[in-house]
N, C-alpha and C positions, 0 to 999 in steps of 0.2 A: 131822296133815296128810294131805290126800290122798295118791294114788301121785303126781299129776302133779308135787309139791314134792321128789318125791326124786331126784335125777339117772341110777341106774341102771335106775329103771323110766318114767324121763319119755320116752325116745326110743318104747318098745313103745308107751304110755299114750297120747300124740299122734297115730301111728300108727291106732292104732286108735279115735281120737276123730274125726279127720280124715276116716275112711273112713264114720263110724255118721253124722256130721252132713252129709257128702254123700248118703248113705242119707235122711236125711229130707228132705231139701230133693229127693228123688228121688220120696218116696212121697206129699209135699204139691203134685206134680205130676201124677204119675200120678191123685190125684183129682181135682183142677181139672181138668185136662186131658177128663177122661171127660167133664165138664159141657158139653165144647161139643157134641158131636156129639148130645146127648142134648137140650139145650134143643126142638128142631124136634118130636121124636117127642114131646114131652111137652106142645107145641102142639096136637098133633096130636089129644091125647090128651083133653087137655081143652078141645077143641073155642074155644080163643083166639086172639086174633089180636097183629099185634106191641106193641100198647098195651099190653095187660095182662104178656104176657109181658118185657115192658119193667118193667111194678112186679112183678115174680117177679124179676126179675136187681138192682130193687133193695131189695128186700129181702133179698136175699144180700148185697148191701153194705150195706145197715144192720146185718145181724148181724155182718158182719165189724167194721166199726167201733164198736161198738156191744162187742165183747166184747176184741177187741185189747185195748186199757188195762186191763183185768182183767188180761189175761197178760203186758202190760209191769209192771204192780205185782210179779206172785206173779214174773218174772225178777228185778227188783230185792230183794225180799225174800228170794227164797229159793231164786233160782238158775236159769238157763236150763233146767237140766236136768229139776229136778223140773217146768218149767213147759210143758217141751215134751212130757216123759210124758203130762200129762193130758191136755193138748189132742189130743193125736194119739190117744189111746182113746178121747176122747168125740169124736172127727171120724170114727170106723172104722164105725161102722152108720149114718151120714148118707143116702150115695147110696143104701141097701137102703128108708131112712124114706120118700123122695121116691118111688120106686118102689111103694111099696108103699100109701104116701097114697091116701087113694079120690075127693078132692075138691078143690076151687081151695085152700079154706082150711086144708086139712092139709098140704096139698104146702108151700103158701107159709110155713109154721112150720116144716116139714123144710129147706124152703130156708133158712130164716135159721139153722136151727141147725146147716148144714153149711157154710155160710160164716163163721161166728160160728165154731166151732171148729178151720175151717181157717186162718182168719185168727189167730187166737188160736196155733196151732200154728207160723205164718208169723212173726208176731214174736219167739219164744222159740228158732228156729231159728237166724235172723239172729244175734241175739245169741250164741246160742253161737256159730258163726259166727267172731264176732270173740274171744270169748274164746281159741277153738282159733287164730286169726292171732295173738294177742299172746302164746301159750306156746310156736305153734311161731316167731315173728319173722319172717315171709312170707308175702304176701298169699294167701289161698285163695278171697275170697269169687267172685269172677267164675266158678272153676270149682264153687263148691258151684252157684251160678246155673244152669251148665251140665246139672247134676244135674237139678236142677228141671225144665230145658227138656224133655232124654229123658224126665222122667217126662211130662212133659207132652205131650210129640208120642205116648210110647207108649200115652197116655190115649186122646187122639184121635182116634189114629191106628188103633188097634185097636177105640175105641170104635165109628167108625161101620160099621166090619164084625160087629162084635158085636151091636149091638143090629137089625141085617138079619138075622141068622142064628140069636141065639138070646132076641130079642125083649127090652123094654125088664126085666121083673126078671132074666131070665139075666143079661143083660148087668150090672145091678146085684150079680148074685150074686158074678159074676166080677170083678168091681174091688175087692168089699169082701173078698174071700178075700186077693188078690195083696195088699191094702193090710193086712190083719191080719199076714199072712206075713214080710211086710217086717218090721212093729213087731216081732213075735218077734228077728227076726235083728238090728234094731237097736239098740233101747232098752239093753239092759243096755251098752253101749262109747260113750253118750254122755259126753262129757267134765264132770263136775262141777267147777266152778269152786270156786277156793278161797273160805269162805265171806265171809273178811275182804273179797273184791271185793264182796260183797251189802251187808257191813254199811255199806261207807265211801259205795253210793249213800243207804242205806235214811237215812242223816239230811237228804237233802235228795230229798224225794220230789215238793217243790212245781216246777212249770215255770222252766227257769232263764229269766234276764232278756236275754242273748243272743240277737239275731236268727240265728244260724248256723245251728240246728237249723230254726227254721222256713223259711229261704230253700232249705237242701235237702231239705226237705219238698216245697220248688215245684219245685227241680228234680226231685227223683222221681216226682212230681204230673204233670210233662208227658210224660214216660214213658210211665207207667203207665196214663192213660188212653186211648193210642190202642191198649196191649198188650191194657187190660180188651176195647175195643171189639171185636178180633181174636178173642178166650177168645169173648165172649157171641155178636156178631153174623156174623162171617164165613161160618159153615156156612147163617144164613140169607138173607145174601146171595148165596150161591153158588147156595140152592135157587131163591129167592124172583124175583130178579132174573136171573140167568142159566141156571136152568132144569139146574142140577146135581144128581146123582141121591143117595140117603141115605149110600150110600158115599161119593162122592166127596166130598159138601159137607165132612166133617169134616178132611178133608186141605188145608185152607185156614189152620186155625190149626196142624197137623201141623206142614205148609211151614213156616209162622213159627219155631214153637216145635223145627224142627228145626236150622233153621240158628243160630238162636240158642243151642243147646246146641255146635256146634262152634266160634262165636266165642268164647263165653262160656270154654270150657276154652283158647283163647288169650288170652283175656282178659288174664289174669294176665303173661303175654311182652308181649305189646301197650301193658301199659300203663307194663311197666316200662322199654320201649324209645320210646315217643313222651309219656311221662308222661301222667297222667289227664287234665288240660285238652285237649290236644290229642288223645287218645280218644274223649271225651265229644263233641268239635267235629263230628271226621268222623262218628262214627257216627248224632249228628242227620240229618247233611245225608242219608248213604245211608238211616236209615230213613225222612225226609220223603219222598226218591225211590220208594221203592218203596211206599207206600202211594199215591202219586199215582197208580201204575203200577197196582195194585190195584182204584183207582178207577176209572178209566178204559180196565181190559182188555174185550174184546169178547165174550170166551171166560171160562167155568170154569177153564180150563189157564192162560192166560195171567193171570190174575187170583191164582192159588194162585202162579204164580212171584213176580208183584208182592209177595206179604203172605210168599213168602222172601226177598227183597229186605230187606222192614221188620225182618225176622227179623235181619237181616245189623246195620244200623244201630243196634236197638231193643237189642242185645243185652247193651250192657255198659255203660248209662246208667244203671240202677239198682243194678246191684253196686258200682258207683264212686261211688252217692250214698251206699249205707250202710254204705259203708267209711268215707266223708268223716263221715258221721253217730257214728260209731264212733270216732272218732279227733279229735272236736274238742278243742280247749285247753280248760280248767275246764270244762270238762262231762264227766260218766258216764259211759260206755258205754253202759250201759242207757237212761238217760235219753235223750241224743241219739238213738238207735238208734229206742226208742218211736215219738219225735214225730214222725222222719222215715217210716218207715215206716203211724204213722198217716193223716198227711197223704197221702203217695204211695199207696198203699191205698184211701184214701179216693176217689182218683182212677177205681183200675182196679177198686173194687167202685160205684159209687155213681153215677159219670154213665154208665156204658154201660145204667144203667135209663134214664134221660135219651134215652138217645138211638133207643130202644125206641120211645119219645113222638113222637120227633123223624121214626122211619122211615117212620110213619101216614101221613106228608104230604110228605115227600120222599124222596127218593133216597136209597138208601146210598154210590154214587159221589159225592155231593155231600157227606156223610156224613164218609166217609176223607177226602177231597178238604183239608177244615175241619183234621180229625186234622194231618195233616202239616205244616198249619201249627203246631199246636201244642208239635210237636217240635220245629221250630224256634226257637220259643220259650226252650226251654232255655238255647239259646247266650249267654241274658241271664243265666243265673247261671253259666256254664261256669266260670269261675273259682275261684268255690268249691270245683271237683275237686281242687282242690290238697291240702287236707288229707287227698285220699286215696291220698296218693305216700307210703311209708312212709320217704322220706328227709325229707319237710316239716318234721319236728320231733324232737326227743330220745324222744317216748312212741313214737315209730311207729318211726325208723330201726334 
């Protein structure tokens, strides 16, 4: 048995599982995150405009999608842990490949295989995730989310001062240093599942016949796509359309991604005090708000408050999907967890190339405008959040 089956070393063991899988939900942030500020300069670079760089963002979600279910298998077979090692080694020289690509066609093979690996890293995270929620019996996913966020406002946030000051491969030198650094300090206290949880999915490895999994699929699908839109297009809507300078534009998905990391860590009070359905409810309506506000600000400033606003609402509709995902009746873990994440995923890598397409010929205020409806949307599955109240049922209470 592992340490975590034996009662006087499971308290240290969770401890320090809880702390390594907020670490990586910290450092699969910090790389996404550096991507926004970076998309413009890398227009820039190769002399594109937003069509093309519209099929560079999706092709980062085709590799993301496209390699996810690889790493939802090797979690089902063989455990979060070993599945989240790999992916976050083979995601560590990504941002330095993109950088250092000389042409459309190499960068865009860097790109899929840094979205490919981080997506891939992003499913096996999750899952642990929930593993460390059912050892220690208390939800953590909304603040490992919040991890994410900091990693990802300090991506951004830093990235577009970085790549001003020490130009586009510094700047890549530097993210992939702080991202290797992290792995050092994390990888060895990720929590190893017992492997008996591998084996009881690994006989049923086919799609279960249950619509649950895929309905919060759609709820984290309406999510995810207006969050993707925020990560890819924000910095260049701030340049593009409001005439915002290299620094500033990256503090647009910053804002987002920073208020989302202090919801996200109340998340877990929030949801055990107005239960997830009525979480999930409000937080539509304020992130529909604030991207409207986004859309329609007149200023760079008032526009970066707008998309913290979305930050505020966006922030803890997809932690409560993949807790719900995590926690359905006769399904997995792993299983449920996959498809919802694939789906959701699928959202926030794969139509903001779409809408790359879409910005040739209109607006980006009309753009967001669209987004917030789609948040709305969700409210049609809200319900579903129920299975991610750990009183719902006897596996979660």
């Amino acid at each position: 048995m592992t340490a975590v089956s034996g009662p006087p070393s499971r308290a240290s063991g969770r401890i320090g599982a809880r702390w390594a899988v907020s670490g990586l939900f910290f450092a699969n942030g910090l790389l996404l995150g550096s991507w926004a500020p970076k998309l413009p300069v890398l227009m820039q670079r190769l002399g594109i405009g937003e069509s093309v760089a519209g099929l560079l963002v999706l092709v980062l979600g085709l590799g993301s999608v496209s390699i996810m279910p690889i790493f939802g298998a090797i979690v089902t077979q063989r455990g979060s842990a070993r599945a989240v090692r790999l992916a976050a080694i083979l995601a560590a020289p990504t941002m330095l490949l993109i950088s250092l690509a000389p042409g459309l066609w190499t960068v865009a093979v860097a790109i899929y295989l840094f979205g490919g690996f981080l997506g891939g890293m992003d499913v096996a995270m999750n899952a642990n995730a929930v593993a460390v929620e059912r050892a220690r019996r208390r939800a953590i996913m909304s603040s490992c989310h919040g991890f994410w966020s900091i990693g990802a406002f300090t991506g951004a946030g830093l990235g577009g001062i970085a790549l001003s000051v020490l130009g586009e491969i510094g700047h890549a030198l530097l993210v992939t240093v702080m991202f290797a650094a992290l792995l050092v300090a994390i990888l060895p206290s990720v929590l190893a599942e017992p492997l008996s949880m591998g084996t009881a999915a690994r006989v049923r490895l086919r799609l279960p016949r249950s619509p649950l999994p895929y309905l919060i699929g759609l709820l984290s699908l309406c999510a995810m796509i207006p969050e993707g839109a925020i990560i890819d297009w924000s910095a260049v809507y701030l340049r593009r359309d409001l005439g915002a300078s290299v620094w500033l534009s990256g503090f647009g998905f910053a804002a987002c991604a920073g208020t989302m990391a202090v919801m996200r860590f109340a998340g877990d009070s929030i949801r055990q005090r107005l239960g997830a359905v009525r979480t999930l409810r409000l937080g539509a309506m304020i992130g529909a708000a604030g991207l409207v506000m986004a859309a329609l600000a007149p200023t760079s400033e008032l526009a970066i408050l707008g998309f913290g606003f979305a930050g505020i609402g966006i922030s803890n509709l997809v932690p409560i999907a993949f807790s719900a995902a995590g926690n359905l009746p006769g399904i997995a873990p792993g299983i449920g967890m996959s498809i919802a994440t694939v789906l959701g995923y699928s959202g926030i890598l794969l139509v903001p190339g779409l809408i790359g397409l879409a910005a040739e010929h209109m607006a980006f205020s009309v753009i967001f405008t669209v987004l917030a409806t789609l948040i709305l949307s969700s409210l049609l599955f809200s319900r579903l959040a129920r299975y991610a109240d750990f009183d719902h049922d006897g596996s979660s209470a």
